[in-house]
C-alpha positions in Angstrom: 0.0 0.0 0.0 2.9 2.4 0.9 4.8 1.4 -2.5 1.7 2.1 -4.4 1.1 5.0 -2.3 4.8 6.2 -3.5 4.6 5.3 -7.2 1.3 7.6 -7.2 3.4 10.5 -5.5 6.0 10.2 -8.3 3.9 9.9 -11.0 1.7 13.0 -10.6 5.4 14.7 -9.5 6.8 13.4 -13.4 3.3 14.5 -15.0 3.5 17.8 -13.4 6.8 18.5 -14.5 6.3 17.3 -18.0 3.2 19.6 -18.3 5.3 22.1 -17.1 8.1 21.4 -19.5 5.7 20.7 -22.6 3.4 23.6 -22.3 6.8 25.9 -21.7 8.3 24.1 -24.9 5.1 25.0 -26.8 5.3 28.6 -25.6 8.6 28.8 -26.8 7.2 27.4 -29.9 4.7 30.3 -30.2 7.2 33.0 -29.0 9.8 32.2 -32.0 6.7 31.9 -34.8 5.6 35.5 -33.3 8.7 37.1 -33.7 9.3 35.2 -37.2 5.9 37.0 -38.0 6.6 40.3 -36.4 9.5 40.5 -39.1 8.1 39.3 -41.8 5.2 41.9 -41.2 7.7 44.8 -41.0 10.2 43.9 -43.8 6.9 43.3 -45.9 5.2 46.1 -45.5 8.6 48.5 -45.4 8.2 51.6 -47.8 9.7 50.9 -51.1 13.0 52.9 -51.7 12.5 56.0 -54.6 15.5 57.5 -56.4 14.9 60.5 -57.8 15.4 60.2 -61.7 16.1 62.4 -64.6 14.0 61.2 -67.5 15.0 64.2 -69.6 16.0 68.1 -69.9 13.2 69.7 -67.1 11.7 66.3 -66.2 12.1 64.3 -63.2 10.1 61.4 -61.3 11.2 59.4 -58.2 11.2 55.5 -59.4 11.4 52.9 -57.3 15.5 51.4 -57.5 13.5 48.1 -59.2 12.9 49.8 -62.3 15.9 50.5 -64.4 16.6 52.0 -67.7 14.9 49.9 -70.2 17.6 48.3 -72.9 17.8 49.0 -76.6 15.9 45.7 -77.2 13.3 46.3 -74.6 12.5 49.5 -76.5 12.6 48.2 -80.1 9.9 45.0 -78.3 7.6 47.7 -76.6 7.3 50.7 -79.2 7.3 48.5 -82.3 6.1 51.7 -84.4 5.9 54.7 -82.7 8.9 57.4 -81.4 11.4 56.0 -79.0 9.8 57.7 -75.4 11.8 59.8 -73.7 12.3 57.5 -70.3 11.3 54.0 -70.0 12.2 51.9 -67.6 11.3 48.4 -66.4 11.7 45.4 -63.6 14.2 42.8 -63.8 11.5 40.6 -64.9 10.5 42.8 -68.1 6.5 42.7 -66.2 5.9 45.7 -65.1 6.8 49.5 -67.2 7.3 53.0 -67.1 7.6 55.3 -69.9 7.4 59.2 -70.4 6.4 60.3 -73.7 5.0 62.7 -76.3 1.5 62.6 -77.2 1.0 63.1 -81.0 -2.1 65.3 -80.4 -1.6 69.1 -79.4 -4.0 71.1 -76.7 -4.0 74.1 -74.3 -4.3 74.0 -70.6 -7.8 75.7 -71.0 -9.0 72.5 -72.9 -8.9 70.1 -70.4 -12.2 69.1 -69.6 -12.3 68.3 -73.3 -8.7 66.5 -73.7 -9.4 64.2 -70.7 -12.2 63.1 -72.8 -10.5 62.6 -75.6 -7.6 60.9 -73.8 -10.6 59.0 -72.3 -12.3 57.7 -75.3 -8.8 56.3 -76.5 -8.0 54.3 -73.6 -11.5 52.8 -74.3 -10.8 51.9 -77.9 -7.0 50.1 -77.3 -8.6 47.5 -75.7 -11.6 45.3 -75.6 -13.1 45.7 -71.9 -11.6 48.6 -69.5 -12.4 49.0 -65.8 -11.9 52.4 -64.7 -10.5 52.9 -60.8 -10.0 56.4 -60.5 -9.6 59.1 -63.1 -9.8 62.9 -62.6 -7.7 66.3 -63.3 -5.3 66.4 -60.2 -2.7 69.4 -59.5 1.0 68.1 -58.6 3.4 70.4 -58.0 1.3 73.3 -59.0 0.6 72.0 -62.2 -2.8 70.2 -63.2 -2.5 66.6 -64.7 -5.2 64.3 -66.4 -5.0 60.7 -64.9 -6.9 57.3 -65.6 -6.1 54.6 -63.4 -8.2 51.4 -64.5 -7.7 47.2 -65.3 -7.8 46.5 -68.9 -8.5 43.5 -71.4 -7.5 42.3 -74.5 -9.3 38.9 -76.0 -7.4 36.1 -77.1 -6.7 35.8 -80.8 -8.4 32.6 -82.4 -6.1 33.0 -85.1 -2.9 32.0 -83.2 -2.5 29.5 -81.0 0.4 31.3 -79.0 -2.3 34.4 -78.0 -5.3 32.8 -77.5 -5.2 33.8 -73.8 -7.4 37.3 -72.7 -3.9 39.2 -71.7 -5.4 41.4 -68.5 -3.6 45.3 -67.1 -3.6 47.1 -64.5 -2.1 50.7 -65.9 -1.5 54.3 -64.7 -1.5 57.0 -67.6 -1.0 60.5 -66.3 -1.7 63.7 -69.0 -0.1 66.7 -68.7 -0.4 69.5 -71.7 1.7 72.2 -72.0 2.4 74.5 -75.3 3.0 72.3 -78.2 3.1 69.2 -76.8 1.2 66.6 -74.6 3.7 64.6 -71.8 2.0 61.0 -70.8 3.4 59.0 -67.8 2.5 55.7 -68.0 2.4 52.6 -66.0 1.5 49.2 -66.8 2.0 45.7 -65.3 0.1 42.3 -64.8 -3.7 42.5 -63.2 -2.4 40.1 -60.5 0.5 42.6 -59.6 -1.8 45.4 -59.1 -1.7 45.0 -55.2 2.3 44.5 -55.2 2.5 47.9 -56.9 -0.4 50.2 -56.9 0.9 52.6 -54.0 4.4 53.3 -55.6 2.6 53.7 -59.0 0.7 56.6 -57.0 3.9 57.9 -55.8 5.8 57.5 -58.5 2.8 60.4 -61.0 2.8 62.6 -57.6 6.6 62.9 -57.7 7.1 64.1 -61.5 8.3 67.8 -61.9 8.2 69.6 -65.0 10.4 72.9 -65.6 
């Protein structure tokens, strides 16, 4: 009876100090995970670095350091048949674009109510279906810019086999007109990536300063 009496003792002693040790285990457990988390949530959600840029003579933009300089042959594959832009830069993996160029059409800064719809019905007729996000006449630095921010689609081709996929946007195309010419700042990249860059897009138009 005493022996039994003993083993008892020792046995509630061993499970007490194995809850003890397993439940401190598991809160060790939990403690590394939270602070693997607590990382991860701060490096993810750091501000991306800009760099201010000189596109060309009296035009800057902050970029973010993972667009560069687009090459030669990124050019030549993007603007097939229209003038070379002025800036255009890209990601390392050629999905996602930034250009600067020169609208072929001509207004004056007391026509824009009428240009944005112009600029408008363009957008609409490059591709087959267009969600608008946000579009508008915002001032940046003192000076008043058009903007469309919207998801676009282009349908497949039955023809060839290679494009018979609907290709789907997300793009950024920011107006401004000034005598005898029309700048456009334009963003584009994958509908999927929208979330990965949407707020550096935004930064990236409200950084650009004309002189």
């Amino acid at each position: 009876m005493i022996v039994a009496l003993v083993f008892v003792i020792l046995n509630r002693e061993f499970i007490q100090r194995f809850v003890v040790i397993r439940y401190s285990s598991i809160g060790n457990y939990l403690m590394k995970k939270l602070c693997i988390l607590g990382v991860l949530i701060v490096f993810g959600f750091a501000p991306v670095k800009m760099v201010k840029t000189k596109v060309a003579d009296g035009i800057t933009v902050s970029l973010p350091t993972t667009l560069v300089p687009m090459t030669n042959e990124d050019i030549v594959v993007r603007y097939p048949s229209v003038r070379a832009p002025l800036g255009a830069y890209t990601n390392v993996d050629r999905n996602a674009d930034f250009s600067v160029n020169i609208s072929a059409t001509e207004w004056r800064q007391s026509d824009l109510e009428v240009a944005a719809k112009f600029f408008k019905a363009g957008i609409y007729n490059l591709y087959d279906r267009v969600d608008i996000i946000d579009s508008g006449i915002q001032t940046i630095d003192k000076k008043k810019f058009i903007f469309f921010e919207f998801e676009s689609r282009v349908n497949g081709s039955k023809q060839k086999e290679a494009d018979k996929q609907p290709v789907f946007r997300y793009s950024y195309v920011q107006y401004y007109i000034e005598k005898g010419r029309t700048l456009v700042f334009a963003f584009n990249c994958a509908k999927d990536q929208r979330e990965q860059w949407q707020s550096s897009v935004h930064a990236i138009m409200k950084s650009v300063k004309l002189k």
